[in-house]
C-alpha positions in Angstrom: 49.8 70.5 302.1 50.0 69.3 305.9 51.2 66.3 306.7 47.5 65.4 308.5 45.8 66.4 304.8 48.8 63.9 303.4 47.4 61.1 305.7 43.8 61.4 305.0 44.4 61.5 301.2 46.5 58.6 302.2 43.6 56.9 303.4 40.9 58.2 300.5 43.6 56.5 298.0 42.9 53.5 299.7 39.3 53.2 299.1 40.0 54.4 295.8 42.0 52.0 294.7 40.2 49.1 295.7 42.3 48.0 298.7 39.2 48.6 301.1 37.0 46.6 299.1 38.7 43.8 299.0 39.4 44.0 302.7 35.8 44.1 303.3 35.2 41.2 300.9 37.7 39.0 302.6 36.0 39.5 305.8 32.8 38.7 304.7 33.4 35.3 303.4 34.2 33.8 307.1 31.2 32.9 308.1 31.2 34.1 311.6 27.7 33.3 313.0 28.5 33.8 316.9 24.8 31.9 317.4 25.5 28.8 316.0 27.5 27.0 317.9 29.0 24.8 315.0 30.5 27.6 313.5 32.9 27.9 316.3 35.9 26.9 313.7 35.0 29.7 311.4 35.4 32.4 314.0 38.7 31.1 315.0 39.4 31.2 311.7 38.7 35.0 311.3 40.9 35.9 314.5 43.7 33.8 313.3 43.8 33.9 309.5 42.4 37.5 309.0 42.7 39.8 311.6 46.2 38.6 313.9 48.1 38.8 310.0 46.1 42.4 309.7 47.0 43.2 313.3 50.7 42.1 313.6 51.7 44.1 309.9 50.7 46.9 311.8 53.0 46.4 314.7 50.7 45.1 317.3 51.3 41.8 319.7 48.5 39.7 319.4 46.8 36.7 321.5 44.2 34.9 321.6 42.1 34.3 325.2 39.5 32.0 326.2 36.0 33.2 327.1 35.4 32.8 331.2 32.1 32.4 330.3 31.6 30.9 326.8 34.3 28.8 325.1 32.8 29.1 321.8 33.3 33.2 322.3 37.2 33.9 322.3 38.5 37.3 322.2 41.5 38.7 320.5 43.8 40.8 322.7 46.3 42.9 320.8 48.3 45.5 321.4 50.9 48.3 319.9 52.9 50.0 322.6 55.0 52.8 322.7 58.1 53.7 324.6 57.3 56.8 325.0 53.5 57.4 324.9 51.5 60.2 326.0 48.5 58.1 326.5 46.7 54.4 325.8 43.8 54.8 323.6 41.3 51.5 323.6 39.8 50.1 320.1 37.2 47.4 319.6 35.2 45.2 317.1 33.3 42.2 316.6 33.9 39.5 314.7 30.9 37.4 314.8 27.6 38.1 312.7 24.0 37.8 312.1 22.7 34.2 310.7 22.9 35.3 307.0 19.3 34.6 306.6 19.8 32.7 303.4 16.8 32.9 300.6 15.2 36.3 301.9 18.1 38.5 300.3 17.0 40.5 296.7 17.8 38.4 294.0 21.2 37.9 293.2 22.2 38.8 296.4 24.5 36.1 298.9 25.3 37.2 302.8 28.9 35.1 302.5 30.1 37.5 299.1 30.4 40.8 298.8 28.2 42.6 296.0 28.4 45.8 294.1 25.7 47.5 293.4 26.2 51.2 292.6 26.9 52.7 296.1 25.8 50.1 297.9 28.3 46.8 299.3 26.4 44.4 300.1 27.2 41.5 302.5 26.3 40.1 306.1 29.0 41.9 308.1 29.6 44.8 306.3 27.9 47.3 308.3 27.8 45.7 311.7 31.0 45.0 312.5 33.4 43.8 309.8 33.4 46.6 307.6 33.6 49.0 310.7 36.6 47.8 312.3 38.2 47.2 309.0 37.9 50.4 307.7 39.7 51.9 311.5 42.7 49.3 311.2 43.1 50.5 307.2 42.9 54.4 308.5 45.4 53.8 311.6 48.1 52.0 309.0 47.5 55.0 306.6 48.5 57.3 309.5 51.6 55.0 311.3 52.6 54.9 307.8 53.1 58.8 307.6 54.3 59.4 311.0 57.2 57.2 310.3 55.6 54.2 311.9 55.4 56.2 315.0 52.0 57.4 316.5 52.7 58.7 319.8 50.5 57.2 322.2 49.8 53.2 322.4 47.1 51.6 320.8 45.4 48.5 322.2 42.6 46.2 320.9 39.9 44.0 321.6 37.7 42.0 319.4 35.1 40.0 320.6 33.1 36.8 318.8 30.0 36.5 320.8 28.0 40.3 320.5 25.6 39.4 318.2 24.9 36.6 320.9 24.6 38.8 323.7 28.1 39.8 324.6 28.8 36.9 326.9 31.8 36.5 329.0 32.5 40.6 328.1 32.2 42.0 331.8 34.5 39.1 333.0 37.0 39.6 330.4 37.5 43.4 331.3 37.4 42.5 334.6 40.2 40.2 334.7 42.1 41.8 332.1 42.0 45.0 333.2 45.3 45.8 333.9 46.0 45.0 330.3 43.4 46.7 329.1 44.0 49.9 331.2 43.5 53.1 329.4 42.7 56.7 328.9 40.2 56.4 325.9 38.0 54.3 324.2 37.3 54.5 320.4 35.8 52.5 318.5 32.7 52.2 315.2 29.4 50.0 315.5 25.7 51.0 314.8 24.4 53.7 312.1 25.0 57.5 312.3 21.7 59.6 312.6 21.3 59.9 309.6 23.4 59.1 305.9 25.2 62.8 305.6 25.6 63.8 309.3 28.5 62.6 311.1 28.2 61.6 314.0 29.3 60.7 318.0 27.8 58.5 320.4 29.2 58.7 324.1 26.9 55.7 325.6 24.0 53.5 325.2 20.4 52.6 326.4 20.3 49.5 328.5 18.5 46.4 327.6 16.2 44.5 330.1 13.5 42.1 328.8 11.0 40.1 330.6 8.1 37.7 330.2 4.5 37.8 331.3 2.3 34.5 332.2 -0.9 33.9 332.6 -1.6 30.6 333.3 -5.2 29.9 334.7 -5.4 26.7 334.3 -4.3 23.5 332.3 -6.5 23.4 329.2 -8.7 25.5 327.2 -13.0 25.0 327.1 -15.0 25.4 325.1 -16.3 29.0 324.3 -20.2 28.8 324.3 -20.5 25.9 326.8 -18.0 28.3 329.5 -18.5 31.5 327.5 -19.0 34.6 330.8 -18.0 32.5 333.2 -14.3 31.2 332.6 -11.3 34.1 332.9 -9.6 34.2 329.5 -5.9 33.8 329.9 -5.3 35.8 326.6 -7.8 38.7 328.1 -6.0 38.4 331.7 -3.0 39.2 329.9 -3.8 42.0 327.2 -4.6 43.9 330.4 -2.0 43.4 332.4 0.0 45.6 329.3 -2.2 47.9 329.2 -1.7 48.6 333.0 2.3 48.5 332.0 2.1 50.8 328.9 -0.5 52.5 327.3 -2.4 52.5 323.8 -0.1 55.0 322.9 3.3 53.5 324.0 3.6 55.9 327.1 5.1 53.7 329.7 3.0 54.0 333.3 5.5 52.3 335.7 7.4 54.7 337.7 9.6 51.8 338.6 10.8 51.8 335.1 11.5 55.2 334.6 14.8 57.4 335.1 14.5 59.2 338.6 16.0 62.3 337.7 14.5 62.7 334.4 16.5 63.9 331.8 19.8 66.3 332.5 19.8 69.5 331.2 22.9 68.8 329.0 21.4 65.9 327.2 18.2 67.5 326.5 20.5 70.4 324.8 21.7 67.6 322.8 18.9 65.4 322.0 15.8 67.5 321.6 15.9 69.0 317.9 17.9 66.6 316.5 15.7 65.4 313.2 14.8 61.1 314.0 14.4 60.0 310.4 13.3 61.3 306.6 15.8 59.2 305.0 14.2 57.1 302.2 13.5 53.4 303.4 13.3 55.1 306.9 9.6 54.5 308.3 7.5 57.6 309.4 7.1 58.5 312.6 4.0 57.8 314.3 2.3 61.4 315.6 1.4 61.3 319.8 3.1 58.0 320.4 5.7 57.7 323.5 6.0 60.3 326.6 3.8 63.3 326.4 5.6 66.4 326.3 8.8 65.3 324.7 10.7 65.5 321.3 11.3 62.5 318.9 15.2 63.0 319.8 14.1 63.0 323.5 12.2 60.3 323.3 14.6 58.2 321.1 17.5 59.0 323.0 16.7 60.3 326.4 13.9 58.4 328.0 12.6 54.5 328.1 10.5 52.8 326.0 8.4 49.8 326.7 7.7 47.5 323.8 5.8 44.4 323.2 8.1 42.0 321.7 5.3 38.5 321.2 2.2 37.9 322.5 1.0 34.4 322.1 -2.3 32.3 323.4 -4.5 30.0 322.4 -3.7 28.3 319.2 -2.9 30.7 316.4 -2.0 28.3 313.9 -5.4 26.9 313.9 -7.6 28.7 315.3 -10.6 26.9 317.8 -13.6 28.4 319.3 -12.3 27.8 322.6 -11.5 30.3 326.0 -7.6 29.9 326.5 -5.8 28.9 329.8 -2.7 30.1 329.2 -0.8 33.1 327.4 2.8 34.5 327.6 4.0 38.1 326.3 7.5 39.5 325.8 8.2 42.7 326.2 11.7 44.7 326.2 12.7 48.0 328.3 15.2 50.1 326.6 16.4 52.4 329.4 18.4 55.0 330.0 20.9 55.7 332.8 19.1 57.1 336.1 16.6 53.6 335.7 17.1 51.7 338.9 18.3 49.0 337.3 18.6 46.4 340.1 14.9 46.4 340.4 13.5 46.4 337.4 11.9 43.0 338.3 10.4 43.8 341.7 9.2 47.3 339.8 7.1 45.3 337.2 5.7 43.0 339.7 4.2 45.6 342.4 2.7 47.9 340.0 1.0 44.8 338.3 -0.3 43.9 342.0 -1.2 47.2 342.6 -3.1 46.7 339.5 -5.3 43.9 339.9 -2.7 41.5 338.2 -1.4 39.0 340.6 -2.5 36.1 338.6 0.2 37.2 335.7 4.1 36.4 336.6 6.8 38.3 336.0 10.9 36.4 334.7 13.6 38.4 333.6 14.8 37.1 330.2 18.4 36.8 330.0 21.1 39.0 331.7 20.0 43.0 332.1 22.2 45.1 329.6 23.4 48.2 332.0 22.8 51.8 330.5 25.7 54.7 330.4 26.4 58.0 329.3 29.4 60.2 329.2 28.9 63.9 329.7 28.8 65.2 326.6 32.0 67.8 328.1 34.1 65.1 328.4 37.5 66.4 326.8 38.0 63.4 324.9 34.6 63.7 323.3 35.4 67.1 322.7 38.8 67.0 320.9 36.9 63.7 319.0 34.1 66.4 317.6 36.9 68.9 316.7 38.9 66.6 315.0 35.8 65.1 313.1 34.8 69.0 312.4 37.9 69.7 311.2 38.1 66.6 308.7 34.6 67.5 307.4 33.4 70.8 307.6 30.7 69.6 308.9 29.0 70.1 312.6 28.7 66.7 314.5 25.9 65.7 316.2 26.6 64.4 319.5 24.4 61.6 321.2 24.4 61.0 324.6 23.3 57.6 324.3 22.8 55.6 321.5 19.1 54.3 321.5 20.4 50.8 321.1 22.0 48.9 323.8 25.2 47.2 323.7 27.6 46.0 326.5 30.0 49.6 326.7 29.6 49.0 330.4 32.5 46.7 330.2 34.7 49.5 329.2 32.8 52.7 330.6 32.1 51.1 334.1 34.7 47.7 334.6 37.4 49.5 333.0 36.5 53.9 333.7 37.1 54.8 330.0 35.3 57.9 328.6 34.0 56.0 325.5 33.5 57.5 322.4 31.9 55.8 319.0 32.1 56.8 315.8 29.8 54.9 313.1 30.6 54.3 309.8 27.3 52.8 308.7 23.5 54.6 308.6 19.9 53.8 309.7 19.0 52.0 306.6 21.8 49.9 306.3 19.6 46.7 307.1 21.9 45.9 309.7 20.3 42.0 311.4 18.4 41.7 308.0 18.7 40.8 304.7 20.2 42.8 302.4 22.8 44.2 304.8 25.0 46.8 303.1 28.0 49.5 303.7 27.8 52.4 301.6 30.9 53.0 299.5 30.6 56.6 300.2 30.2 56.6 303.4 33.0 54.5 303.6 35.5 57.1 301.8 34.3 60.0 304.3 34.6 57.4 307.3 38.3 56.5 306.8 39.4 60.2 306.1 37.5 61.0 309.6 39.7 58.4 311.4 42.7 58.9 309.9 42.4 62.6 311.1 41.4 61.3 314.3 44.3 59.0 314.9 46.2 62.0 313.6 45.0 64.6 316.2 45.7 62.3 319.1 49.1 61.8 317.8 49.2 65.5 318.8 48.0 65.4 322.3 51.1 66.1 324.5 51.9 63.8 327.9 50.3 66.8 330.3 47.5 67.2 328.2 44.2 67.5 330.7 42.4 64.6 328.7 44.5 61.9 330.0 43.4 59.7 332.9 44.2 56.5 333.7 48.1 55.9 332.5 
């Protein structure tokens, strides 16, 4: 047997044996709700009493940094180096959580302990990101452990506390630490695979932007048979101005908020047979909705999507028989990169001018969450496919870009890495809902996958054309 296979079964045994479940279950119990600004304590907590103990047994020098941006939001800077390294590979997780949504979990269920039920572990963290970064910091001790507690390259690490609360103080971070933080290669595990049995890569993400609509008309509502005809209805003003943005059957009409260039060649190669759902609490697709002409994997992964987040006017509580003044609307652009991003904003607002819509206004909500994309050719995200071949027989689908959006800009763009992400969890995994869960099995597979993968690049020589930036 190779001393790779010797690794992997190295890390297998550790699932088997428990170890990884009671990692996970550890984790779980700090109650890391980035959100809530009380629990500030409890994320400290997780940096200093679970992972720096976790971090420093596996050789790494750890710190802890304030947030430029939000003090509540600390990151953890760690790092393992190497006299004689042929490259600096990049890690990351994130400590914080979802509110744990207490009393809408199935019976018997709690989001602060760990359950076993058959295949399924459930717990709020365990798929997005506790059980993810724990299960790569239990497959890279399997594999410093059988390289004689030398890997090779250097390994540093990141974990932030605020993601589930929009990544603040991230781009800032990178920025100033980038000389620490300098690397060749990002790797790292958050979000589901495509689907439960198909391993897979995802090289970027689809940006976020959201925005609100207004129309305000005028300071109080009348009554509807005395003004009936002759009064504009704020809630009618606004249904239209949607339907000038996208149409009945979520095809988005505003060039402004579409990629320029369409989509490359080598992404549509990628993207447009891959199968978008089947799996069993997965919902069915709905036939001719999105952009004419392309696939569900095109549409999903490729191209932007307009959605209508809230629309709210009048009094829906308690309904009156009265013509509304005022109504708001969210809506949310997930975008791909190409989307002129800078102008997402001044897009929105002339086409709704052009279309008869002056009276509605236009306010970004929150920061804009910037799209990227590695080229699937990339050499790292190539030797990461063979090695993930080569650990499971199995061909890996490759995504472009993930279709949720998440702030890899920090370390594609701030810092130039070629970023690679390899989830451990699956589209059902009620990530941000109740009944969050990790499955037990995908688990197993996951940790043999990285302990190859931190094998392999143990074999990537000092002149190998994948390095970069050391």
């Amino acid at each position: 047997m190779s001393a790779r296979h010797t690794a992997i079964d190295a890390a297998y045994a550790y699932v088997d044996s428990g170890r990884l479940l009671d990692d996970v279950t550890a984790a779980v119990r700090y109650r890391t709700v980035s959100v809530h600004p009380a629990e500030a304590g409890e994320i400290r907590r997780y940096l200093d009493d679970h992972l720096v103990p976790r971090l420093e047994r596996l050789g790494f020098r750890t710190r802890v940094e304030p947030n430029p941006v939000s003090p509540e939001h600390p990151f953890l800077l760690a790092v393992r180096e190497e006299e004689h390294a042929a490259f600096t590979a990049l890690t990351y997780g994130h400590a914080d959580v979802q509110p744990p949504q207490e009393g809408q979990w199935r019976e018997g269920l709690d989001p602060w302990e760990l359950v076993v039920d058959g295949d399924h572990w459930y717990g709020r963290g365990t798929a997005d990101n506790k059980g993810q970064h724990t299960i790569n910091l239990a497959a890279l001790e399997q594999v410093i452990a059988q390289r004689g507690g030398t890997l090779g390259y250097t390994v540093k690490a990141v974990f932030e506390t605020g993601e589930e609360a929009g990544s603040p103080g991230m781009m800032e971070f990178c920025r100033h630490h980038a000389a620490e933080l300098s690397a060749d290669v990002f790797l790292a595990s958050d979000g589901p695979r495509l689907s439960t049995g198909t391993p897979t890569l995802w090289l970027g993400n689809r940006g976020m932007f959201m925005f609100r609509l207004e129309a305000s008309l005028r300071e109080r509502s009348y009554h509807s048979g005395n003004w009936g005809g002759v009064l504009a209805n704020a809630g009618t003003v606004l249904a239209g101005a949607i339907a000038a943005l996208v149409d009945a059957r979520g095809r988005l009409l505003v060039d402004a908020l579409t990629p320029r260039d369409g989509i490359p060649d080598s992404v549509r190669e990628l993207v447009r047979d891959l199968p978008i759902g089947g799996g069993d609490d997965d919902p069915v697709l709905s036939e001719d909705w999105g952009e004419p002409g392309l696939s569900p994997g095109e549409r999903l992964f490729a191209w932007n999507t307009l959605e209508v987040l809230d629309v709210v006017t009048g009094q829906p509580e308690r309904t009156v028989g009265a013509i509304p003044g005022y109504a708001r609307a969210t809506l949310q652009l997930r975008f791909v990169v190409g989307t002129d991003e800078d102008r997402l904003v001044e897009g929105v607002r002339a086409h709704l001018d052009r279309s008869g819509f002056g009276n509605v206004t236009v306010a970004q909500v929150g920061p804009v969450m910037s799209a990227t994309r590695l080229d699937p050719g990339d050499p790292w995200a190539q030797l990461a496919a063979r090695s993930v071949r080569r650990t499971t027989g199995q061909d890996v689908t490759i995504l472009p870009s993930v279709g949720a959006s998440i702030q890899n800009r920090a370390f594609a763009d701030v810092l130039g890495l070629p970023t690679i992400w390899i989830p451990h969890s699956y589209p059902a995994c009620a990530q941000h809902a109740p009944n969050e869960h990790l499955l037990a099995s995908l688990s197993r597979e996951a940790i043999g996958i990285m302990a190859g993968l931190f094998w392999d690049l143990g074999d990537v020589q000092t002149d190998n054309p994948v390095r970069r930036n050391s």
